[in-house]
MARMIMAR-648295 format. One record per residue: residue number from 1; chain; x, y, z of N, C-alpha, C, O in turn. Coordinates in nm, 4 decimals, decimal comma, always signed. Example, Ala and Ser with C-alpha at 12.3 -4.5 7.8 and 13.67 -1.06 7.14 Angstrom:
! residues 2
+-----+----+----------+----------+----------+----------+----------+----------+----------+----------+----------+----------+----------+----------+
:   i : ch :      n.u :      n.v :      n.w :     ca.u :     ca.v :     ca.w :      c.u :      c.v :      c.w :      o.u :      o.v :      o.w :
+-----+----+----------+----------+----------+----------+----------+----------+----------+----------+----------+----------+----------+----------+
:   1 :  A :  +1,3190 :  -0,5690 :  +0,7800 :  +1,2300 :  -0,4500 :  +0,7800 :  +1,3200 :  -0,3300 :  +0,7800 :  +1,4236 :  -0,3319 :  +0,8465 :
:   2 :  A :  +1,2850 :  -0,2250 :  +0,7080 :  +1,3670 :  -0,1060 :  +0,7140 :  +1,2900 :  +0,0030 :  +0,7870 :  +1,3409 :  +0,1138 :  +0,8039 :
+-----+----+----------+----------+----------+----------+----------+----------+----------+----------+----------+----------+----------+----------+
This chain:
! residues 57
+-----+----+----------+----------+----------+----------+----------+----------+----------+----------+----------+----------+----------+----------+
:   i : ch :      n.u :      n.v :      n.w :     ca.u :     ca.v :     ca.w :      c.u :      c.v :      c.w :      o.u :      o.v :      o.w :
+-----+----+----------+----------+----------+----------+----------+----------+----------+----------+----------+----------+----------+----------+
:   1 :  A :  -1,0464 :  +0,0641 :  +0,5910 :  -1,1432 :  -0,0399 :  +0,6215 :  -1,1804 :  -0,0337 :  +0,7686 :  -1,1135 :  -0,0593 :  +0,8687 :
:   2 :  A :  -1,3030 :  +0,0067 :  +0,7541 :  -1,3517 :  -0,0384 :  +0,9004 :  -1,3658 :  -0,2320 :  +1,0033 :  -1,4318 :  -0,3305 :  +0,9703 :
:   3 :  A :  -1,2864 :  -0,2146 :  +1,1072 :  -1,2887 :  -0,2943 :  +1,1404 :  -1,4760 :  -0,3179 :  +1,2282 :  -1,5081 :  -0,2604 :  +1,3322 :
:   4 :  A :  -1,5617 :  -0,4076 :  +1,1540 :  -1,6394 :  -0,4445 :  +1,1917 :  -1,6719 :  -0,5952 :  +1,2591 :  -1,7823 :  -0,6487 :  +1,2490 :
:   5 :  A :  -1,5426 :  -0,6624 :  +1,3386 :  -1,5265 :  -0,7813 :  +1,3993 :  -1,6816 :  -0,7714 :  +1,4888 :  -1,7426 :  -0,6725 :  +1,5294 :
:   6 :  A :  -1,7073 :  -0,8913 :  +1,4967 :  -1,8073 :  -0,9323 :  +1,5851 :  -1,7472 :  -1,0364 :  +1,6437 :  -1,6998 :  -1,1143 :  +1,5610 :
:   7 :  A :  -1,7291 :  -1,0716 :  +1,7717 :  -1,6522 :  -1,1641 :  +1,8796 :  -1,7696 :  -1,2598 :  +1,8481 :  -1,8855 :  -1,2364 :  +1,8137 :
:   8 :  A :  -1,6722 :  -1,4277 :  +1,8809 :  -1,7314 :  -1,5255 :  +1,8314 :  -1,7104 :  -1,6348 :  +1,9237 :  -1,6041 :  -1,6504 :  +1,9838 :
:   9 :  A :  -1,8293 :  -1,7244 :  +1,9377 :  -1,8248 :  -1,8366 :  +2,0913 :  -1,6758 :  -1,8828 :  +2,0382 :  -1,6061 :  -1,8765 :  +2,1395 :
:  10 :  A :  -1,6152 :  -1,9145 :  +1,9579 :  -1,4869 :  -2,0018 :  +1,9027 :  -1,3643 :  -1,9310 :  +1,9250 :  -1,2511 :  -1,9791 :  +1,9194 :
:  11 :  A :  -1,4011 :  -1,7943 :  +1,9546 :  -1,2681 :  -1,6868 :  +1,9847 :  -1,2041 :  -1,7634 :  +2,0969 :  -1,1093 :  -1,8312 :  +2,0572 :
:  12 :  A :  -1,2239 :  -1,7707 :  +2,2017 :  -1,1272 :  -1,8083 :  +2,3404 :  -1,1040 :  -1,9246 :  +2,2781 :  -0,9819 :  -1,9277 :  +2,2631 :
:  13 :  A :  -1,1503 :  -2,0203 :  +2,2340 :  -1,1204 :  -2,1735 :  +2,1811 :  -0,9721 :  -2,1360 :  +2,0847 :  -0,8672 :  -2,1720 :  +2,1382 :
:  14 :  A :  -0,9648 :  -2,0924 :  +1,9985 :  -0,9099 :  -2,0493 :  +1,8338 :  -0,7704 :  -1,9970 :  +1,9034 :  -0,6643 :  -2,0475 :  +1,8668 :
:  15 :  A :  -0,7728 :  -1,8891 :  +2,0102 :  -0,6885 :  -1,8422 :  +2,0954 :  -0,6031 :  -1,9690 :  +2,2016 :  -0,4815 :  -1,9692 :  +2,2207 :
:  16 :  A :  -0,6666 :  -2,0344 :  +2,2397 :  -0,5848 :  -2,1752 :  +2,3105 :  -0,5124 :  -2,2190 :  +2,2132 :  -0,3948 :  -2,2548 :  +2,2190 :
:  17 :  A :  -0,5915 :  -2,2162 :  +2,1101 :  -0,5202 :  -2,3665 :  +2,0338 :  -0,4060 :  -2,3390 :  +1,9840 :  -0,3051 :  -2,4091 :  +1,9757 :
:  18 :  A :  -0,4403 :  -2,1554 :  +1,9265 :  -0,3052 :  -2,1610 :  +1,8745 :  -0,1674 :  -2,1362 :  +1,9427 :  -0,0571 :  -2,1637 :  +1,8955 :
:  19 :  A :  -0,1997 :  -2,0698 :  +2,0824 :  -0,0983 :  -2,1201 :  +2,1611 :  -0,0166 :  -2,2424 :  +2,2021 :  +0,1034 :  -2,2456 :  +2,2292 :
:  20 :  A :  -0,1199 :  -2,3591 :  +2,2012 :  -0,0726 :  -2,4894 :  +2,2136 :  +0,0180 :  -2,5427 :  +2,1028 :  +0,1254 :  -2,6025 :  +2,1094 :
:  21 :  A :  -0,0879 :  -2,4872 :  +1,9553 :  -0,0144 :  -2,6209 :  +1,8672 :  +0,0574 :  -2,5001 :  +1,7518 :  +0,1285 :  -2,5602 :  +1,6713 :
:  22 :  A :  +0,0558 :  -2,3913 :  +1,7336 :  +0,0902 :  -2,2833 :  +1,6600 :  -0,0052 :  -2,2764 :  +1,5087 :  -0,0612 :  -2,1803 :  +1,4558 :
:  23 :  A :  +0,0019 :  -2,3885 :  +1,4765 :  -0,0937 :  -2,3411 :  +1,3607 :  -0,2543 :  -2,4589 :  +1,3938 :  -0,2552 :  -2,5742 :  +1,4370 :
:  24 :  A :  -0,3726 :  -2,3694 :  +1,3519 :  -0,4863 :  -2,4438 :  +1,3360 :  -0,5762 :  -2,4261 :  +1,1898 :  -0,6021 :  -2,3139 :  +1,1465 :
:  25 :  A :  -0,6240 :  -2,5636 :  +1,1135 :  -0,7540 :  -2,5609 :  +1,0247 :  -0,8415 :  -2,5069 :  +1,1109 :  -0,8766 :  -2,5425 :  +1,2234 :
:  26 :  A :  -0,8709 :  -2,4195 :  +1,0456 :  -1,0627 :  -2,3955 :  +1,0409 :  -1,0878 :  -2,4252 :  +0,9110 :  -1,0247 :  -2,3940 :  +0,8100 :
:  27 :  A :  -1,2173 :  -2,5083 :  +0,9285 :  -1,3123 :  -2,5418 :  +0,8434 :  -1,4895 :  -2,5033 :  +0,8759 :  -1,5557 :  -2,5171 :  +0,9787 :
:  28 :  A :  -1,5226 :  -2,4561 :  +0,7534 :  -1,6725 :  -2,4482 :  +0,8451 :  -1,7237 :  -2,3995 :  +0,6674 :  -1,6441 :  -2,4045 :  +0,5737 :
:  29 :  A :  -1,8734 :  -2,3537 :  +0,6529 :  -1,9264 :  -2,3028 :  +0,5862 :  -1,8917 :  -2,1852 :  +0,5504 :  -1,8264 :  -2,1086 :  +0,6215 :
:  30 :  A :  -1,9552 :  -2,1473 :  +0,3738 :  -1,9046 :  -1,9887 :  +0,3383 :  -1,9589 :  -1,8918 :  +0,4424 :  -2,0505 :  -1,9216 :  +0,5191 :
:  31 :  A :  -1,8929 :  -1,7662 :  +0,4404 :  -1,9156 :  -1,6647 :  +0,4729 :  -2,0120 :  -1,6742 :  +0,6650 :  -2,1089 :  -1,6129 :  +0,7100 :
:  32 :  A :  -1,9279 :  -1,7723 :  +0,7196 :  -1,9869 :  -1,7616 :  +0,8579 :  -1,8724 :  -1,7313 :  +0,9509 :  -1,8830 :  -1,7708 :  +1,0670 :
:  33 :  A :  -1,7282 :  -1,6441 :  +0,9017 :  -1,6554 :  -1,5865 :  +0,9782 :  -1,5263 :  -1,6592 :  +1,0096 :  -1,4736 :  -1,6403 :  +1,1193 :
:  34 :  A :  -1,4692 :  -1,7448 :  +0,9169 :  -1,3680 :  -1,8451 :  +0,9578 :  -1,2351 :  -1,7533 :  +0,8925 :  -1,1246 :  -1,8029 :  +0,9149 :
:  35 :  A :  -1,2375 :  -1,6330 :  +0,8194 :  -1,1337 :  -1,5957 :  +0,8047 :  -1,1037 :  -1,4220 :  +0,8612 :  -0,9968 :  -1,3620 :  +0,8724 :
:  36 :  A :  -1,2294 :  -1,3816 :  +0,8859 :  -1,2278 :  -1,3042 :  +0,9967 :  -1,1645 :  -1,3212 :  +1,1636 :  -1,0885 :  -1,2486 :  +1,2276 :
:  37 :  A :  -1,2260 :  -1,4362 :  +1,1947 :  -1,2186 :  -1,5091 :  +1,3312 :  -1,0019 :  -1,5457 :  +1,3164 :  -0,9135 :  -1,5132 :  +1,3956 :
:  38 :  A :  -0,9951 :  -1,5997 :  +1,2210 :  -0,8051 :  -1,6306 :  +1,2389 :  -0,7417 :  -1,5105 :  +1,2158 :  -0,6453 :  -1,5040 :  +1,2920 :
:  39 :  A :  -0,7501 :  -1,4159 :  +1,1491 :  -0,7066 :  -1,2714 :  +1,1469 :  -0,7111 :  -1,2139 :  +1,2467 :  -0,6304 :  -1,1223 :  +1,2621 :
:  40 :  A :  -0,7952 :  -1,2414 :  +1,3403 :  -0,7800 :  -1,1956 :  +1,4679 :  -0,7044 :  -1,2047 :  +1,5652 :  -0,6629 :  -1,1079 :  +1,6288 :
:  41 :  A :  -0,6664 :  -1,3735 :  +1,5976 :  -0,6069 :  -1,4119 :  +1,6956 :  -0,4425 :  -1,4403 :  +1,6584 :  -0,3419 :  -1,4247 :  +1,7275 :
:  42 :  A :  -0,4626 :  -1,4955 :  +1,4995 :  -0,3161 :  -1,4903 :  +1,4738 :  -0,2451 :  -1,3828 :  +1,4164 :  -0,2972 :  -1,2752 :  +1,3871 :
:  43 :  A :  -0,1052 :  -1,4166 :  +1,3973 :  +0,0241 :  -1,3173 :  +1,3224 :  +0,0020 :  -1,3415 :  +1,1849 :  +0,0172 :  -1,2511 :  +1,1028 :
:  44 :  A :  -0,0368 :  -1,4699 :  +1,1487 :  -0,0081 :  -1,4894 :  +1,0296 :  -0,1382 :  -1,5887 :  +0,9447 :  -0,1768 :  -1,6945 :  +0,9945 :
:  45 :  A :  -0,1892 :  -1,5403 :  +0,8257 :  -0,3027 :  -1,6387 :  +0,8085 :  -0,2349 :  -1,6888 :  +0,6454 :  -0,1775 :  -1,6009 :  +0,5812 :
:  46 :  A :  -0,2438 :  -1,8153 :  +0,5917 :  -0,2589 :  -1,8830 :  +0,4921 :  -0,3873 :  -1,9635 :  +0,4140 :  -0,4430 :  -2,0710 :  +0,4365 :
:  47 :  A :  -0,4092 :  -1,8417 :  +0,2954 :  -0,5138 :  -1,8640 :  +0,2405 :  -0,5083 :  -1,9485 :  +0,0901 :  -0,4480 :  -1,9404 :  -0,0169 :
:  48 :  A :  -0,6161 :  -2,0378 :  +0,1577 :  -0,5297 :  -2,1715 :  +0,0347 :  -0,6108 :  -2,1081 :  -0,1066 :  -0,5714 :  -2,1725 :  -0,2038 :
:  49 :  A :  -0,6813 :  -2,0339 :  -0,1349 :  -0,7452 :  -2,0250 :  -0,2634 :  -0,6126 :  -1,9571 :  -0,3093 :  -0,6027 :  -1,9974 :  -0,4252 :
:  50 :  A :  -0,5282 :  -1,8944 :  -0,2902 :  -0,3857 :  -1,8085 :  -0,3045 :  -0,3279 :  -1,8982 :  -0,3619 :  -0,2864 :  -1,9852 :  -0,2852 :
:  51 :  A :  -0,2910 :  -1,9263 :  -0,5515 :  -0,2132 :  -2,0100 :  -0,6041 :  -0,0648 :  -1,9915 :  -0,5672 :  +0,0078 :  -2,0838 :  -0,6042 :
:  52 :  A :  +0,0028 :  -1,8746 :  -0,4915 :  +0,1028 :  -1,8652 :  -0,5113 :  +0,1042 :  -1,9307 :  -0,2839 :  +0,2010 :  -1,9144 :  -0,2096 :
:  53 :  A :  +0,0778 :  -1,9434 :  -0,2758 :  +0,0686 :  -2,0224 :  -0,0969 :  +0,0427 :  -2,1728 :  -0,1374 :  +0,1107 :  -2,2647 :  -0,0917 :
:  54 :  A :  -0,0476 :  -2,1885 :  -0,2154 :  -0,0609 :  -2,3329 :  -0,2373 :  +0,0397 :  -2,4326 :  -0,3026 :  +0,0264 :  -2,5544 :  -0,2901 :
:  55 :  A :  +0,1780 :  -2,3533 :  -0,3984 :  +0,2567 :  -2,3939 :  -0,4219 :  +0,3502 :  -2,4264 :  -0,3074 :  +0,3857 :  -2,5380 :  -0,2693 :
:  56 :  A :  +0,3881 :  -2,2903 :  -0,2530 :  +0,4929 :  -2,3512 :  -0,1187 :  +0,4776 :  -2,4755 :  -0,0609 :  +0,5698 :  -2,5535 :  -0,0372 :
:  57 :  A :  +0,3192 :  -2,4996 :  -0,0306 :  +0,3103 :  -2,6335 :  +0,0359 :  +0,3376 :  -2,6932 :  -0,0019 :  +0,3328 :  -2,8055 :  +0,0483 :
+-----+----+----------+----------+----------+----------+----------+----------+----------+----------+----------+----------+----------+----------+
């Protein structure tokens, strides 16, 4: 897979936060980069459509 990231005004933001608080929601509209954009900055992403993640919680 080619990595085709496009850097996003919310990158440096997304990057604070999760230093501060370790985990952050993003919420936003389909397909405008909200699970691209956390794959980036974090170690670890939790994707709630994933029945088997949505149980743990």
């Amino acid at each position: 897979m080619i990595n085709d990231y496009l850097p996003r005004i919310a990158d440096r933001v997304l990057g604070e936060l999760i230093k501060s608080s370790g985990a952050v929601l993003i919420e936003g509209p389909k397909w405008c980069g909200k699970t691209s954009t956390a794959k980036q900055k974090s170690k670890s992403v939790l994707l709630m459509q994933d029945p088997i993640s949505v149980m743990i919680i």
